[in-house]
VEXDREN-2710 file (C-alpha; in Angstrom, 1 decimal):
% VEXDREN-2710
k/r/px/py/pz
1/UNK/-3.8/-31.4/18.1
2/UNK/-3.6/-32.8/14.4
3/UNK/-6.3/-35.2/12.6
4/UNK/-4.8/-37.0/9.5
5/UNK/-7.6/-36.7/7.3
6/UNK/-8.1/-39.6/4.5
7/UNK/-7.2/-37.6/1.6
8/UNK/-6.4/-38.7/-2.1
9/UNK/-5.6/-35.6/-4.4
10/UNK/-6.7/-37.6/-7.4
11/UNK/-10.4/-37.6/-5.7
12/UNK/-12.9/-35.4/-4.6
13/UNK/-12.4/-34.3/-1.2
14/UNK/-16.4/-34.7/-0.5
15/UNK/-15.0/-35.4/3.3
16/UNK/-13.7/-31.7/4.1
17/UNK/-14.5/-31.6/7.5
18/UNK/-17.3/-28.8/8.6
19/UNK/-16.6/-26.1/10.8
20/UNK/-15.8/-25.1/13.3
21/UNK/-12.8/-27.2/13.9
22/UNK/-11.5/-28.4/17.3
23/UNK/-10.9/-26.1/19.5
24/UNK/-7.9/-27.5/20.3
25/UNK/-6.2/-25.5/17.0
26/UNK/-5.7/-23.1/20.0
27/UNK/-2.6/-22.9/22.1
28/UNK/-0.1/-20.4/23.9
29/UNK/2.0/-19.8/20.3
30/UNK/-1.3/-18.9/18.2
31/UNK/-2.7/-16.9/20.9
32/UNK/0.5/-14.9/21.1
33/UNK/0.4/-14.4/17.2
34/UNK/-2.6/-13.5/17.5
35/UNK/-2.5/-10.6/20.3
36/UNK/-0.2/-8.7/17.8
37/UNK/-2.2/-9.2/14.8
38/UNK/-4.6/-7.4/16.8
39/UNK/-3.1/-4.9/18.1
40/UNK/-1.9/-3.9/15.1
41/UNK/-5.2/-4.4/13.5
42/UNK/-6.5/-2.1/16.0
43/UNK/-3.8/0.7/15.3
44/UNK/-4.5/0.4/11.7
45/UNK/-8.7/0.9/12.2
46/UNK/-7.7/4.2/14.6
47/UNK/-5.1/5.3/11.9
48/UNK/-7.9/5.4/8.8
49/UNK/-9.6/8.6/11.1
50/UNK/-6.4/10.7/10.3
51/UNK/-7.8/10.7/6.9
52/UNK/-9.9/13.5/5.6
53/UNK/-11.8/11.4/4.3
54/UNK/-10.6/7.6/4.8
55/UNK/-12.9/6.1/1.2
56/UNK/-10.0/7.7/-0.8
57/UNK/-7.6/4.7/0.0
58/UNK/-10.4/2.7/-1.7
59/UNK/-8.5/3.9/-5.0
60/UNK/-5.1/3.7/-4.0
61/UNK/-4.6/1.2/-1.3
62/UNK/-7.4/-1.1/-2.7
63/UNK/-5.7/-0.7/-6.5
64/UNK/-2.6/-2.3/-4.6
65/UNK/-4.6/-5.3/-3.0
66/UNK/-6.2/-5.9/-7.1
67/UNK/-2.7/-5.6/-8.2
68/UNK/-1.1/-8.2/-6.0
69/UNK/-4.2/-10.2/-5.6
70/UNK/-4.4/-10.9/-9.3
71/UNK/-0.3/-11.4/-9.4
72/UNK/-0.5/-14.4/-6.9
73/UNK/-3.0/-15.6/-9.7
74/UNK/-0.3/-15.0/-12.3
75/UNK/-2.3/-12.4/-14.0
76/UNK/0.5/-9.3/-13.7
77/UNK/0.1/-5.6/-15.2
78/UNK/1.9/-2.6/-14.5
79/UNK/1.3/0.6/-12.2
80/UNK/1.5/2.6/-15.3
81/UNK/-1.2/0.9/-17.3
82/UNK/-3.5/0.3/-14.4
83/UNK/-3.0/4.2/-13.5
84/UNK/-3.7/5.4/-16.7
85/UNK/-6.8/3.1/-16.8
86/UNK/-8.5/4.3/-13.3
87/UNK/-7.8/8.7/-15.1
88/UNK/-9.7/7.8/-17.9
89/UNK/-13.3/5.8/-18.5
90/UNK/-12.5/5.3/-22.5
91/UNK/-8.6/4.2/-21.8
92/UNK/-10.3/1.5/-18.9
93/UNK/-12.9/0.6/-21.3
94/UNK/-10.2/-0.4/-23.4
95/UNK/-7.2/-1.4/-21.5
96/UNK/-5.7/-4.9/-22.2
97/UNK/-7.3/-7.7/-20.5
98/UNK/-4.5/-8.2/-17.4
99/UNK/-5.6/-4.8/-16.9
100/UNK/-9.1/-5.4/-16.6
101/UNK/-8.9/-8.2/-14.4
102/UNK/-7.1/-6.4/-12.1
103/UNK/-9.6/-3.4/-11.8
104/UNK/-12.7/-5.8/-11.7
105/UNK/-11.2/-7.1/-8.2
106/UNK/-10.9/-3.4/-7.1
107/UNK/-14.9/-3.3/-8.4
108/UNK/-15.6/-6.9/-6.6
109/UNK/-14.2/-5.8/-3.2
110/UNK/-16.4/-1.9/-3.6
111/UNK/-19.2/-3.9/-4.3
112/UNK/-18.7/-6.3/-1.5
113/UNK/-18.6/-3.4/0.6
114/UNK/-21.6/-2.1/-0.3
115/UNK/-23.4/-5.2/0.2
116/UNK/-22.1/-5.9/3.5
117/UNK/-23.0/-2.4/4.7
118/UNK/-26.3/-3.2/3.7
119/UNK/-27.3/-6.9/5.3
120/UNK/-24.8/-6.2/7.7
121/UNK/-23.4/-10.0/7.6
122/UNK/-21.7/-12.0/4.4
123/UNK/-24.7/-13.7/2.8
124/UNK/-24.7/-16.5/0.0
125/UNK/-25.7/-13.4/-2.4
126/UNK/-22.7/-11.5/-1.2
127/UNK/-20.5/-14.5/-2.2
128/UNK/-21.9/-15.0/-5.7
129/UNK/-21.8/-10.9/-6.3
130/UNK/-17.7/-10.9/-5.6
131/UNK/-17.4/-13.6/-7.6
132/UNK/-19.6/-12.3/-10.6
133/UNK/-17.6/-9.3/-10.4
134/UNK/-14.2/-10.5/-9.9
135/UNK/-15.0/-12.4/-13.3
136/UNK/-17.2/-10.6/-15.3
137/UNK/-19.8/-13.8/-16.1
138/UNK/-23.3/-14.5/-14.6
139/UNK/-22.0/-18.2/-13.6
140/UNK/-22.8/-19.1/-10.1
141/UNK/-21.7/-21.9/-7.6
142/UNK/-20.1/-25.0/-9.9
143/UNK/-22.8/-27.8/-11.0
144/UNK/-21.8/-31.3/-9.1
145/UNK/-20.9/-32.2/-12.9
146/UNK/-18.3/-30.3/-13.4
147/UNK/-15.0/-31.8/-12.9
148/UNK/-13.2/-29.2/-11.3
149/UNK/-9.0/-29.8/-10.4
150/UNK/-6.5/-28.0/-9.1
151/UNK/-3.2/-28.5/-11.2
152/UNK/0.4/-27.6/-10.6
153/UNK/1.5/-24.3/-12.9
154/UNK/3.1/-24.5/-16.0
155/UNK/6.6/-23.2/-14.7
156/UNK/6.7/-25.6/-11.9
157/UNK/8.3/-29.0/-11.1
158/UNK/5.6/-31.8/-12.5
159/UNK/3.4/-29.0/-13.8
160/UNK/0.4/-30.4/-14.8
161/UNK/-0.1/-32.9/-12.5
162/UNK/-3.1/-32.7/-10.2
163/UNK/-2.6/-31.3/-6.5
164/UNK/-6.4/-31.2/-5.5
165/UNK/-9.7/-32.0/-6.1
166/UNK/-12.0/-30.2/-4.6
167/UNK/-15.7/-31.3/-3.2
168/UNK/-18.0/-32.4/-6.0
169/UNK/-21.6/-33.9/-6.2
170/UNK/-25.3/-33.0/-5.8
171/UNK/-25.7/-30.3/-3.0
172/UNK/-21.9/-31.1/-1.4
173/UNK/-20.6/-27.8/-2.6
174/UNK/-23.8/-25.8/-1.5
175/UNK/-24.4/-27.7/2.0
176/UNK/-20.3/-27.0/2.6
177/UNK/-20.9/-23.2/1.6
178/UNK/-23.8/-22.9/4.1
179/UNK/-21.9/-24.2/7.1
180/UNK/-19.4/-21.8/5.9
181/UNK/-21.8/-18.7/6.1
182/UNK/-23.5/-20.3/9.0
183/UNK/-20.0/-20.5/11.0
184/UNK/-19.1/-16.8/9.7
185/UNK/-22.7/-15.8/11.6
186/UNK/-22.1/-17.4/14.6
187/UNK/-20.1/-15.0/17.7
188/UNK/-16.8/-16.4/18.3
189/UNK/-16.3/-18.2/21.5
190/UNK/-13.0/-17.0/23.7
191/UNK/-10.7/-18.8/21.5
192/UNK/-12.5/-18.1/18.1
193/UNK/-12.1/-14.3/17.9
194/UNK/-13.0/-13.0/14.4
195/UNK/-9.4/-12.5/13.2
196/UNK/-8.7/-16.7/13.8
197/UNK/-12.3/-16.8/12.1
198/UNK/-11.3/-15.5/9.5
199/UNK/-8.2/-17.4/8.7
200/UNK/-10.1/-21.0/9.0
201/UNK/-13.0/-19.5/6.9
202/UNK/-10.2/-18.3/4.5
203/UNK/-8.8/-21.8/4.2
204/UNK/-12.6/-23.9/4.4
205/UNK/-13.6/-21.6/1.2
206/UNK/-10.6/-22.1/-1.0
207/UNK/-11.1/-26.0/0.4
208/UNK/-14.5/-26.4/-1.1
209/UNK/-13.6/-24.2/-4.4
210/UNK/-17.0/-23.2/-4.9
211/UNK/-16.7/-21.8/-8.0
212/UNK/-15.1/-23.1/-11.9
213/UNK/-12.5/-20.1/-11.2
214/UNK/-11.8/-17.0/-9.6
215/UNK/-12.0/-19.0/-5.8
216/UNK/-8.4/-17.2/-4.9
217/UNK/-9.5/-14.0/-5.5
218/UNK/-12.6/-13.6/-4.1
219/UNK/-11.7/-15.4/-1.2
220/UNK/-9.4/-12.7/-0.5
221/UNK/-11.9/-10.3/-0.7
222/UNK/-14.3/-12.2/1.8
223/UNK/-11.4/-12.1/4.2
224/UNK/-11.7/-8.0/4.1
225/UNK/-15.1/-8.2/3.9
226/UNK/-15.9/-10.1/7.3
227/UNK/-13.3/-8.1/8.9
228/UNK/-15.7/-4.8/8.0
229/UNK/-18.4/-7.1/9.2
230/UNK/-16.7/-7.6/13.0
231/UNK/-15.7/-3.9/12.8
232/UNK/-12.3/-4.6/13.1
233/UNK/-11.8/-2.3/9.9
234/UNK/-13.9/0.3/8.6
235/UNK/-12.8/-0.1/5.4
236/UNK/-11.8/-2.9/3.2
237/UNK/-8.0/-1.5/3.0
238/UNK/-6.1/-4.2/4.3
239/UNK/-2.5/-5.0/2.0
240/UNK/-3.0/-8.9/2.5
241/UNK/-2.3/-9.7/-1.1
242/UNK/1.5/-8.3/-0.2
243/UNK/2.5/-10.5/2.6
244/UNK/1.1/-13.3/0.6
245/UNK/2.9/-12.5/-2.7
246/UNK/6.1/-12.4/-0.2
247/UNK/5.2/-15.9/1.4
248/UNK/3.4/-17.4/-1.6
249/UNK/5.1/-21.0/-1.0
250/UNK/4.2/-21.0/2.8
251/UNK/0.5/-19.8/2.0
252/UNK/0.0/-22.6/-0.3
253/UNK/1.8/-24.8/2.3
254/UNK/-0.2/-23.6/4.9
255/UNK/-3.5/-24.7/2.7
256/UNK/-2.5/-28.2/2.2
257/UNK/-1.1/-29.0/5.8
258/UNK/-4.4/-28.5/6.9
259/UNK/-6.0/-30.5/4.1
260/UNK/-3.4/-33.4/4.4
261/UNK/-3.0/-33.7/8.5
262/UNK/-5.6/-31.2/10.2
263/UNK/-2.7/-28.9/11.4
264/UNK/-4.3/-25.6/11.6
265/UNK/-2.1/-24.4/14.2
266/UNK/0.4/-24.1/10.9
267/UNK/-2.1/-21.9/9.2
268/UNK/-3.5/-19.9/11.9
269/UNK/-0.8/-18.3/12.9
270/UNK/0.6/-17.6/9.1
271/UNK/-2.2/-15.7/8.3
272/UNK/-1.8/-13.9/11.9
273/UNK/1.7/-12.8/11.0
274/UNK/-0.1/-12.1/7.7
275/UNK/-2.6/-9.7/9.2
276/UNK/-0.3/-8.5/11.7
277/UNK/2.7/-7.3/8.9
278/UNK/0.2/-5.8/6.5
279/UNK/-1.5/-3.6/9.3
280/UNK/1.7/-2.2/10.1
281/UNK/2.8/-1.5/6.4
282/UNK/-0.7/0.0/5.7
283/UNK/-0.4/2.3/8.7
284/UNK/2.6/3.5/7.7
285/UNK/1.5/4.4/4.1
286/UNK/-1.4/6.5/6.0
287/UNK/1.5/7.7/7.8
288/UNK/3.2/9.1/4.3
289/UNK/0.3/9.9/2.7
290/UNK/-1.2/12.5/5.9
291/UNK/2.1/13.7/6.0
292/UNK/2.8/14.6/2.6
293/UNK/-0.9/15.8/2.3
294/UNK/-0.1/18.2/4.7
295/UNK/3.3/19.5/3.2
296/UNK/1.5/19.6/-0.6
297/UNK/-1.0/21.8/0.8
298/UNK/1.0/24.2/2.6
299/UNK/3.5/24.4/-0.2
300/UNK/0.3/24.9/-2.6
301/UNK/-1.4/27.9/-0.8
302/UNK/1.6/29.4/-0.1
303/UNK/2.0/30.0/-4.2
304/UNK/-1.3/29.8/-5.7
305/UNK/-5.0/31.6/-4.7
306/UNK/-7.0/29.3/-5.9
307/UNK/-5.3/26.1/-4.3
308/UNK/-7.3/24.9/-1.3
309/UNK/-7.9/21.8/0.7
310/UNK/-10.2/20.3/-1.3
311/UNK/-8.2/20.6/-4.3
312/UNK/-4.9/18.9/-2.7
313/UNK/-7.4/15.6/-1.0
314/UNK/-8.3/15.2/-4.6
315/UNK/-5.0/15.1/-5.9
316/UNK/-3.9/12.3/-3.5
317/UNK/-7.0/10.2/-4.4
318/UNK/-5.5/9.0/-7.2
319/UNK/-1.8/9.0/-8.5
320/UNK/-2.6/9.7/-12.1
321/UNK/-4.8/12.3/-13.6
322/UNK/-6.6/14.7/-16.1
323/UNK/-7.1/18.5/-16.4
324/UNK/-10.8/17.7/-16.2
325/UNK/-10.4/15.7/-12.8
326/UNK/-10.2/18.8/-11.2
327/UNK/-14.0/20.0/-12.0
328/UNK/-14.4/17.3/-9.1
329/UNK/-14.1/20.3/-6.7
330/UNK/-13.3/22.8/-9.2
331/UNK/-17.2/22.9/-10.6
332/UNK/-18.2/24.3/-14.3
333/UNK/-14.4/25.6/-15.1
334/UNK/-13.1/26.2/-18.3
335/UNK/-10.9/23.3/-20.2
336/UNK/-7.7/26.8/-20.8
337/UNK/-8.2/27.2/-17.2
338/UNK/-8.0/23.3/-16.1
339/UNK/-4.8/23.4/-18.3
340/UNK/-3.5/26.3/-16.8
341/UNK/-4.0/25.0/-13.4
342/UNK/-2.6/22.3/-14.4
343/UNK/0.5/23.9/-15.7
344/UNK/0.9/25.6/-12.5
345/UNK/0.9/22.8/-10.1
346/UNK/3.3/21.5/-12.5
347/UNK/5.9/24.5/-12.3
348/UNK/5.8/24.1/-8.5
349/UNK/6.6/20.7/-8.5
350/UNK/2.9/19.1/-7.0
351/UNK/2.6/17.4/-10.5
352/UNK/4.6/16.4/-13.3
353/UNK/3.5/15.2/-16.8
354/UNK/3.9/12.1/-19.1
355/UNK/3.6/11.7/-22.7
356/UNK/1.6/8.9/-23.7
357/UNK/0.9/9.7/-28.0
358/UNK/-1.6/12.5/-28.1
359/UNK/-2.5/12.6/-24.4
360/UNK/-0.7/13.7/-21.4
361/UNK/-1.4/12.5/-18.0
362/UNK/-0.3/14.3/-14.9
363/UNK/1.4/12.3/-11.9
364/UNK/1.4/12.6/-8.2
365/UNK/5.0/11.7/-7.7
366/UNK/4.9/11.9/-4.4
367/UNK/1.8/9.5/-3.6
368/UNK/3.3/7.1/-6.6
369/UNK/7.0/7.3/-4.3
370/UNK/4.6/6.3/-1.4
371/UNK/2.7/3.4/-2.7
372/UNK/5.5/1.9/-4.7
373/UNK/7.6/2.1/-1.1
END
């Protein structure tokens, strides 16, 4: 069932309705979305154990989500800059500011993680701490002065012109942003399970736009985060930004039916077909990436002594890389022999290099064909 909501996008939406919503959202259609989003879910938290060790997606897959994430904000980079960044501290510490951006998400979503592991729940804290991150500023939830508007982009029809204002006034934003976290904390009745839980949550935070900036992002983040939280994932690896990027018009859409006429059935089951593709696309890249793991390392033994399984898990951590990357596992050995190995896993075809002025990097081609796939 659908509530028309008075709503004036010229005016602060101080009547967002709290959660949850009526449990009539519901129905036979989202239910159905929602048993393959699951399932595949499911597949996808079984498929991260195939892994040696499941963290090292936090560099590649998690790259990806900061990647697209920051692209559906229209802040865009390439593959090649942001690898080159992530193989050398000094290059990151000065990389251009798209590229920073990009690899602060990647930071905001690690830190996340590590909070949420530790209060076991998304907390206020854990909120302001993405969203510190994602922006690199001390700032915290927006003052009720601050008029904050959404506005159409520059390239579009009417840009400029307003398209929402969100919640504004003394302790509207923070008594909206409790409910939130309070509804987050709450078990899910039968027809609440923490996947639709998470796509009304999605929607109530970018509703009440609790920060100046940076509300897209980190809500994307939160949706991973309370995911790890249900144990539903393990890991914060989910490709969401990807199926968003590919149905930006319908997300955005999706956002302001429910706004304009309380249809959350419209919404729900988008971010269920959401959840649902980018399970199946991650689990095949763990697919590839096992796979190839497999063939690197038997093709590596098979020609060099000193090639082992620790070596080839760290090659496939990262696309791009260093000779001294390998005195990860390689401890205390000499820069001439780091270039030598180097060389070698070069000649057999496990790495290749690249030029870039002075320095040369040395590429996974392989993991690079995977990810860009």
């Amino acid at each position: 069932m659908n509530m028309r909501i008075p709503f004036d996008r010229e005016k602060p939406f101080n009547q967002l309705p709290k959660l949850p919503p009526p449990a009539e959202i519901v129905d036979k259609e989202v239910l159905v979305n929602w048993g393959l989003a699951s399932r595949n879910l499911a597949a996808l938290s079984k498929n991260l154990n195939r892994l040696p060790d499941p963290s090292m997606l936090i560099n590649t897959i998690s790259l990806r989500e900061a990647k697209s994430s920051s692209e559906i904000e229209n802040i865009f980079t390439t593959d090649d800059e942001l690898y080159k960044a992530i193989s050398d501290t000094l290059r990151e510490e000065n990389a251009s500011g798209a590229v920073k951006e990009v690899l602060r998400y990647r930071e905001a979503l690690w830190a996340g993680y590590q909070d949420i592991k530790e209060h076991n729940k998304i907390t206020k804290e854990t909120i302001i701490k993405v969203f510190r991150q994602v922006k690199d500023t001390s700032q915290t939830i927006r003052f009720p002065q601050s008029r904050t508007v959404l506005r159409r982009g520059g390239s579009e029809f009417r840009s400029g012109e307003v398209i929402y204002t969100p919640p504004r006034g003394e302790g509207i934003v923070e008594e909206l942003l409790d409910n939130l976290i309070d509804y987050l904390g709450i078990a899910g009745s039968a027809d609440q399970d923490p996947l639709i839980k998470m796509a009304i949550s999605h929607y109530q935070f970018e509703a009440i736009h609790p920060f100046s900036d940076g509300n897209g992002r980190t809500g994307r983040i939160l949706n991973l985060l309370y995911l790890v939280t249900q144990d539903l994932l393990s890991l914060p690896v989910l490709y969401l930004s990807k199926y968003i990027i590919d149905h930006k018009e319908d997300y955005y859409y999706g956002l302001g039916v429910v706004t304009q006429r309380g249809d959350w059935k419209r919404w729900i089951i988008y971010m269920m077909k959401a959840v649902s593709f980018t399970s199946a696309y991650t689990n095949r890249l763990i697919d590839e990436i096992v796979e190839q793991m497999e063939a690197t390392l038997n093709h590596g033994r098979t020609k060099l002594k000193w090639y082992n399984k620790e070596v080839n898990e760290l090659l496939f951590r990262q696309p791009y890389m260093k000779p001294p990357y390998l005195n990860q596992v390689l401890d205390r050995t000499s820069r001439t022999t780091l270039t030598k190995y180097m060389n070698e896993l070069t000649g057999l075809g496990i790495l290749s290099p690249r030029r870039d002025g002075k320095e040369v990097f040395f590429l996974n081609n392989d993991l690079i064909r995977i990810l860009d796939s």
